[in-house]
Every structure is written in C-alpha cells, then in structure tokens.
Backbone as XML, in Angstrom:
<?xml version="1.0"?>
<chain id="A" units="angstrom">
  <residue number="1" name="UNK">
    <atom name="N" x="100.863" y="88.449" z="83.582"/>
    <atom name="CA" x="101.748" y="87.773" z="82.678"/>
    <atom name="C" x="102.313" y="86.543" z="83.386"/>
  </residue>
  <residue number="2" name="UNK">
    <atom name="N" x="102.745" y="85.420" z="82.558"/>
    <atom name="CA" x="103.277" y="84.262" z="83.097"/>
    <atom name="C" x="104.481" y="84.077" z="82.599"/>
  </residue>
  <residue number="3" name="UNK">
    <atom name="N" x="105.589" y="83.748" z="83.656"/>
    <atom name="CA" x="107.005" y="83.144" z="82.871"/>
    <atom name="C" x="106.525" y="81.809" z="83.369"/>
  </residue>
  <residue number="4" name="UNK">
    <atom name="N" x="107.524" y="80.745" z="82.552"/>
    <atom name="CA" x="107.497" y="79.771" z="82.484"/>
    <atom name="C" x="109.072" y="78.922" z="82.355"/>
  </residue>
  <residue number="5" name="UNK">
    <atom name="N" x="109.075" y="77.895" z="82.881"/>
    <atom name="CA" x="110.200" y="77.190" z="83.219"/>
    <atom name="C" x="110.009" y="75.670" z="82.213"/>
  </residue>
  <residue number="6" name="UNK">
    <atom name="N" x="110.406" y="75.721" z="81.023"/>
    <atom name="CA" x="109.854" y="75.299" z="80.437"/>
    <atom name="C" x="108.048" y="74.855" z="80.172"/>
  </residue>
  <residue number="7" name="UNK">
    <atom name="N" x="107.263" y="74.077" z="80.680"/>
    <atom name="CA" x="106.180" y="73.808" z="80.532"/>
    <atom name="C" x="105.610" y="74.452" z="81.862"/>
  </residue>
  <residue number="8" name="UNK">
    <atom name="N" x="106.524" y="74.482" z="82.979"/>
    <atom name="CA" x="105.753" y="75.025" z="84.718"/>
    <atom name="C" x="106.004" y="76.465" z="84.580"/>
  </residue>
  <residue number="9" name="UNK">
    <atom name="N" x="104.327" y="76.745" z="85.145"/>
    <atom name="CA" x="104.567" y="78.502" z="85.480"/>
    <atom name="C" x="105.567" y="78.464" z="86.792"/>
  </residue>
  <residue number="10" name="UNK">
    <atom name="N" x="106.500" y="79.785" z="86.871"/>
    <atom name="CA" x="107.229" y="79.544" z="88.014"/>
    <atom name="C" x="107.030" y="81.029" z="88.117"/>
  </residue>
  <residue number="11" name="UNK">
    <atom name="N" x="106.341" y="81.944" z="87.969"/>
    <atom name="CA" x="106.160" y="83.131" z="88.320"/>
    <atom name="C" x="104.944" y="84.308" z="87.470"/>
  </residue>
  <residue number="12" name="UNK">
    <atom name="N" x="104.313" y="84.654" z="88.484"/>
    <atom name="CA" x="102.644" y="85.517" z="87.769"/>
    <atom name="C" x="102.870" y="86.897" z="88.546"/>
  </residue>
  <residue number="13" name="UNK">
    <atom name="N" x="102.722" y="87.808" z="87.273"/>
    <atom name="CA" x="103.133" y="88.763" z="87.051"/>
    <atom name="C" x="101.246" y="89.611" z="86.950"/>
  </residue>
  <residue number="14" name="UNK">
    <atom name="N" x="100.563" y="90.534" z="87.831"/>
    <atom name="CA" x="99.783" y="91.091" z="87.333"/>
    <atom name="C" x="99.613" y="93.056" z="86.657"/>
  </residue>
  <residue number="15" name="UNK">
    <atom name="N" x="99.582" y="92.848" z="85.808"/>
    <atom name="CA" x="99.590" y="94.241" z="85.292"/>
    <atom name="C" x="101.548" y="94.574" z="85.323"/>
  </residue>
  <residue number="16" name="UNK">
    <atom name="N" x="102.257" y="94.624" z="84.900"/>
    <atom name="CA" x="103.454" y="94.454" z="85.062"/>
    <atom name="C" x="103.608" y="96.107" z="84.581"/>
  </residue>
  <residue number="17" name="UNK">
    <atom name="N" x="104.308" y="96.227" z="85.302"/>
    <atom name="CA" x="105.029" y="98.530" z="84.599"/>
    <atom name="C" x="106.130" y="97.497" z="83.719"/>
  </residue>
  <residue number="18" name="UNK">
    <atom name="N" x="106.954" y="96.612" z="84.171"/>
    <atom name="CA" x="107.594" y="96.655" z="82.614"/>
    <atom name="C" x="107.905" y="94.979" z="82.425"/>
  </residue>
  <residue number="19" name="UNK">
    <atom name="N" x="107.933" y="94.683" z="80.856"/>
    <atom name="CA" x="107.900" y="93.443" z="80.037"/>
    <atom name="C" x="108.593" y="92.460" z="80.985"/>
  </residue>
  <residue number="20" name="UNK">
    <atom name="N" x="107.702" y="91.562" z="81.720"/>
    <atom name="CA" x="108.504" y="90.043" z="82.063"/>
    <atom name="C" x="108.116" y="88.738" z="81.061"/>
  </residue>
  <residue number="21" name="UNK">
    <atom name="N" x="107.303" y="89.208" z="80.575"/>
    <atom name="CA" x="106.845" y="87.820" z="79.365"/>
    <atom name="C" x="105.791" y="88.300" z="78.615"/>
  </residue>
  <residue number="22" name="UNK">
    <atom name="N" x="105.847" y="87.971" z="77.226"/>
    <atom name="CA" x="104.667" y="87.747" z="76.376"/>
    <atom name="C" x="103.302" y="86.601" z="76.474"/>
  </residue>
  <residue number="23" name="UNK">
    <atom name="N" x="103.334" y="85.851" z="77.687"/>
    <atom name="CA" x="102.477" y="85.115" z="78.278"/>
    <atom name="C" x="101.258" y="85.719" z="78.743"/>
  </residue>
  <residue number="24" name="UNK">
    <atom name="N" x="99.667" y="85.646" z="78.729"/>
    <atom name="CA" x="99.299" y="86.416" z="78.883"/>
    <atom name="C" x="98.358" y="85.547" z="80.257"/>
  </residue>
  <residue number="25" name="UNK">
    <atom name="N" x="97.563" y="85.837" z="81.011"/>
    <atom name="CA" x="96.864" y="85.090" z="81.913"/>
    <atom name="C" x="95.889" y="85.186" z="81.376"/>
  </residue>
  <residue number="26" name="UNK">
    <atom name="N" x="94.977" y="83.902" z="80.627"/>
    <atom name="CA" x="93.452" y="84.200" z="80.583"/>
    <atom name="C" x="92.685" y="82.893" z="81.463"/>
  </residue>
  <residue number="27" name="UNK">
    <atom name="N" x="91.456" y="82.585" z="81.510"/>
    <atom name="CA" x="90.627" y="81.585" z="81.953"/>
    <atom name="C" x="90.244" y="81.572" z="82.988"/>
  </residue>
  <residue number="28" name="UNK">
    <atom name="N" x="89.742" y="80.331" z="83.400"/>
    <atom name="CA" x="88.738" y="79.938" z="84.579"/>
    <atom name="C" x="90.237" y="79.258" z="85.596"/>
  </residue>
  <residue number="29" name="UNK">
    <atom name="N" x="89.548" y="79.807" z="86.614"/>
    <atom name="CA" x="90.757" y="79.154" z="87.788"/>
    <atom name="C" x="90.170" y="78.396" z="88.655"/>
  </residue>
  <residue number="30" name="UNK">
    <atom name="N" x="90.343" y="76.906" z="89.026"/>
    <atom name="CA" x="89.694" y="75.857" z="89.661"/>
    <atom name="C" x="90.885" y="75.746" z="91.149"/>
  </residue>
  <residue number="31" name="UNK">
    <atom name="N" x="90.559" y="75.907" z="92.470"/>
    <atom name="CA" x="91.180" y="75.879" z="93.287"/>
    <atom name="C" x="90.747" y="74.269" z="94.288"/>
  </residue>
  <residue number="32" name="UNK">
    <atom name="N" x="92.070" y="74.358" z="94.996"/>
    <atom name="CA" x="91.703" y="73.380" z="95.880"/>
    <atom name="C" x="91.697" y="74.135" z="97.711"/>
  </residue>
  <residue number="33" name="UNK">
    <atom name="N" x="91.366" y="73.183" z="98.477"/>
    <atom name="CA" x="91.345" y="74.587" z="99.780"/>
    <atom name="C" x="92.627" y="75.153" z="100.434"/>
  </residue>
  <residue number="34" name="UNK">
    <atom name="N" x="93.937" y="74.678" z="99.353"/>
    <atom name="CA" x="95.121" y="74.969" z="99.727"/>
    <atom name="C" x="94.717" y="77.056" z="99.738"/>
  </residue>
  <residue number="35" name="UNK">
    <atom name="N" x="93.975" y="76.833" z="98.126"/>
    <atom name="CA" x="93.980" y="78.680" z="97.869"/>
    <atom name="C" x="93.790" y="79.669" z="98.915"/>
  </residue>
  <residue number="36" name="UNK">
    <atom name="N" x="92.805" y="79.064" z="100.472"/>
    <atom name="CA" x="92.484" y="79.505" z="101.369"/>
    <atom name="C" x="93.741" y="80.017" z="102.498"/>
  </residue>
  <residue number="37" name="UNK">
    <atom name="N" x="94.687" y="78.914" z="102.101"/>
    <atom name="CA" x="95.693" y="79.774" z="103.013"/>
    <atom name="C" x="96.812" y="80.684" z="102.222"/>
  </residue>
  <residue number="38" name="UNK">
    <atom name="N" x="96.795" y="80.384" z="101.170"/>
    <atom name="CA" x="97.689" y="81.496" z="100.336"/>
    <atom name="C" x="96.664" y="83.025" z="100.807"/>
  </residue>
  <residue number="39" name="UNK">
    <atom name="N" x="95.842" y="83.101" z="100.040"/>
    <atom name="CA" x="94.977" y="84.047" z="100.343"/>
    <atom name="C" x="95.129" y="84.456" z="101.687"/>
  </residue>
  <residue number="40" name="UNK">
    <atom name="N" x="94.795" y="83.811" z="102.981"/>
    <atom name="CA" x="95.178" y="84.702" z="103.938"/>
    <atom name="C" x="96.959" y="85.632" z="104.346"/>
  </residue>
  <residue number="41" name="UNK">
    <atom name="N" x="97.609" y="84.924" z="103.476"/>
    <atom name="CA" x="98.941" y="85.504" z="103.358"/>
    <atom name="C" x="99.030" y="87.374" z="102.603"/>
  </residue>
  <residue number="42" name="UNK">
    <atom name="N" x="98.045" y="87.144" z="101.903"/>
    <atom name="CA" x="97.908" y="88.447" z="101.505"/>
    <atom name="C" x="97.937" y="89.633" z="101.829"/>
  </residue>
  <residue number="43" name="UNK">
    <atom name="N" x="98.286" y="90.796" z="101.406"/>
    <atom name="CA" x="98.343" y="91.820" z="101.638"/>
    <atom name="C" x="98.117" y="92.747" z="100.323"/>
  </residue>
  <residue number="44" name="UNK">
    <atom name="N" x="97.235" y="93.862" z="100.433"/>
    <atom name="CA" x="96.881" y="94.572" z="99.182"/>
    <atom name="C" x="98.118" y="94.986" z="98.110"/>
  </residue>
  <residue number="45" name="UNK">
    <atom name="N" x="98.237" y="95.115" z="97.095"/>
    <atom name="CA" x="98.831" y="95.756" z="96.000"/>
    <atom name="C" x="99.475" y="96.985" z="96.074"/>
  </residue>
  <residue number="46" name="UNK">
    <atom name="N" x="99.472" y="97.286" z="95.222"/>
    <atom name="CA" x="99.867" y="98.821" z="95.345"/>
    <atom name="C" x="99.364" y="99.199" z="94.917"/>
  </residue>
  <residue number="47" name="UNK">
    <atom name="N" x="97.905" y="99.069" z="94.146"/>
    <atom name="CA" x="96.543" y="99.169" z="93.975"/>
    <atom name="C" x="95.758" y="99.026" z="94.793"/>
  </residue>
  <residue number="48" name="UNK">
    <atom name="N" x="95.965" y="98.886" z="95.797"/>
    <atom name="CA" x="94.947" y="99.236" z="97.147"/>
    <atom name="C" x="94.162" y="97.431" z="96.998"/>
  </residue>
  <residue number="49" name="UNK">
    <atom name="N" x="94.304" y="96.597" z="95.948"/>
    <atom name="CA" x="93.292" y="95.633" z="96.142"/>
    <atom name="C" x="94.291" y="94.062" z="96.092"/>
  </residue>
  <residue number="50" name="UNK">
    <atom name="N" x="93.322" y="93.156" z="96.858"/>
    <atom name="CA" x="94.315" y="91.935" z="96.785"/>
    <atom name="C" x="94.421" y="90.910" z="95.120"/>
  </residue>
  <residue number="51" name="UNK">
    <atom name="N" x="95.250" y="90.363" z="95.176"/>
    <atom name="CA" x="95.680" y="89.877" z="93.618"/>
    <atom name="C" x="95.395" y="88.682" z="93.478"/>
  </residue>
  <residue number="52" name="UNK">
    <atom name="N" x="94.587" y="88.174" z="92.549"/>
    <atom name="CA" x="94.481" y="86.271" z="92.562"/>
    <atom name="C" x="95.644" y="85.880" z="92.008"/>
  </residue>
  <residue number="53" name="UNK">
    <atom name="N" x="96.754" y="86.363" z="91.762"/>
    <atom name="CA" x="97.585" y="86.167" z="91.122"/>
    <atom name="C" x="98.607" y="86.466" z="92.266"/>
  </residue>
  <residue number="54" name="UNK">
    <atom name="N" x="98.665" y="87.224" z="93.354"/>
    <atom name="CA" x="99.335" y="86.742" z="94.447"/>
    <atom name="C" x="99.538" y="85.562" z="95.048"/>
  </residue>
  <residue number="55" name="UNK">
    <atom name="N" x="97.941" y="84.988" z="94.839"/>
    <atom name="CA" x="97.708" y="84.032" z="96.128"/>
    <atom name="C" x="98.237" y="82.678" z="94.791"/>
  </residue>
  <residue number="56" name="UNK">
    <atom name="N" x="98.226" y="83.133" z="93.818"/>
    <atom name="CA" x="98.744" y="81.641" z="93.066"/>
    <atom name="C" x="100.216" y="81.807" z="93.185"/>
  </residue>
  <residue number="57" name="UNK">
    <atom name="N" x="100.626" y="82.903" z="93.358"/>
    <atom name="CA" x="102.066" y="82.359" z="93.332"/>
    <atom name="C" x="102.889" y="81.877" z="94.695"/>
  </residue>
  <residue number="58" name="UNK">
    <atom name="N" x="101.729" y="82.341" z="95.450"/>
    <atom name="CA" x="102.381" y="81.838" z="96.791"/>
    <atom name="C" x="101.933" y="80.505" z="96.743"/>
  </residue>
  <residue number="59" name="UNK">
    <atom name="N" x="100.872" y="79.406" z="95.684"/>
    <atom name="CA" x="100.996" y="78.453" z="95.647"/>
    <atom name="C" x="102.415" y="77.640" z="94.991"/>
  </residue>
  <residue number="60" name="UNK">
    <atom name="N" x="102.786" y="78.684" z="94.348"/>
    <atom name="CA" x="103.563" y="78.175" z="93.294"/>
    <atom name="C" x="105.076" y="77.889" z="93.916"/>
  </residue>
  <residue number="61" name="UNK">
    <atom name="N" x="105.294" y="79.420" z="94.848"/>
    <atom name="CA" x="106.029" y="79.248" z="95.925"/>
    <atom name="C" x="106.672" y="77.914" z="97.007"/>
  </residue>
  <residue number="62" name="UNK">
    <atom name="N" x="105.022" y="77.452" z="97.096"/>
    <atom name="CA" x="104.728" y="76.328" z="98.139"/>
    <atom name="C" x="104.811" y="75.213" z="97.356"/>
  </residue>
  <residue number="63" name="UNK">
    <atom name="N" x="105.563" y="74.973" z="96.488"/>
    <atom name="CA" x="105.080" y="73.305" z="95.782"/>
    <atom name="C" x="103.818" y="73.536" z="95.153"/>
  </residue>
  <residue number="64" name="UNK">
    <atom name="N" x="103.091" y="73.981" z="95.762"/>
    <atom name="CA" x="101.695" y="73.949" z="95.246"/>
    <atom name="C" x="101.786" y="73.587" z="93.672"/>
  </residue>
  <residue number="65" name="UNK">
    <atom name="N" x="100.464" y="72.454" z="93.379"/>
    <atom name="CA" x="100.098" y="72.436" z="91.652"/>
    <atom name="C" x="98.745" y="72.599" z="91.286"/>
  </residue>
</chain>
C-alpha cells in the first residue's frame, strides 16, 4: 500500500496486518543504481524474504526520486 503526501509517496507499506491506505502498489519499477545501495541495507521481513518495497522506501527515506 502507498500513503501519499499529497502527490509524493512518503511511505510503502507491503502486505499491511492493518489499513494504512487504500492505495494499492501495481506496475513496472524502473531503478537507477541508487536501488543497489538501498538493497544492501536490507534485512529479511518477517516473512523470511527481502521487500522491493523496503528498498524503495529507504529511497524515499534518502531524498531519493
């Protein structure tokens, strides 16, 4: 799920246990090689697996656009 700050996502939500937005995440995701160091920031879920939706928000975190 995505909240939004008016038009900017400012927070990605995957599989959520409870309602942060009616936003839903769909599409193709085009990265630049910033994604490479979010991604190594990672650490698994609580699903045992890592989240593309982690590593965007630690762009989102970072200024990143």
């Amino acid at each position: 799920m995505a909240v939004l700050d008016g038009e900017r996502v400012v927070r990605l939500v995957e599989k959520p246990k409870e309602f942060v937005s009616d936003i839903a995440l769909v599409g193709v995701y085009l990265f630049d090689d910033s994604i490479l160091e979010a991604c190594a920031s990672l650490v698994p879920s609580w699903r045992g697996e890592y989240e593309i939706t982690e590593a965007i928000q630690w762009l989102i975190d970072h200024g990143r656009r």
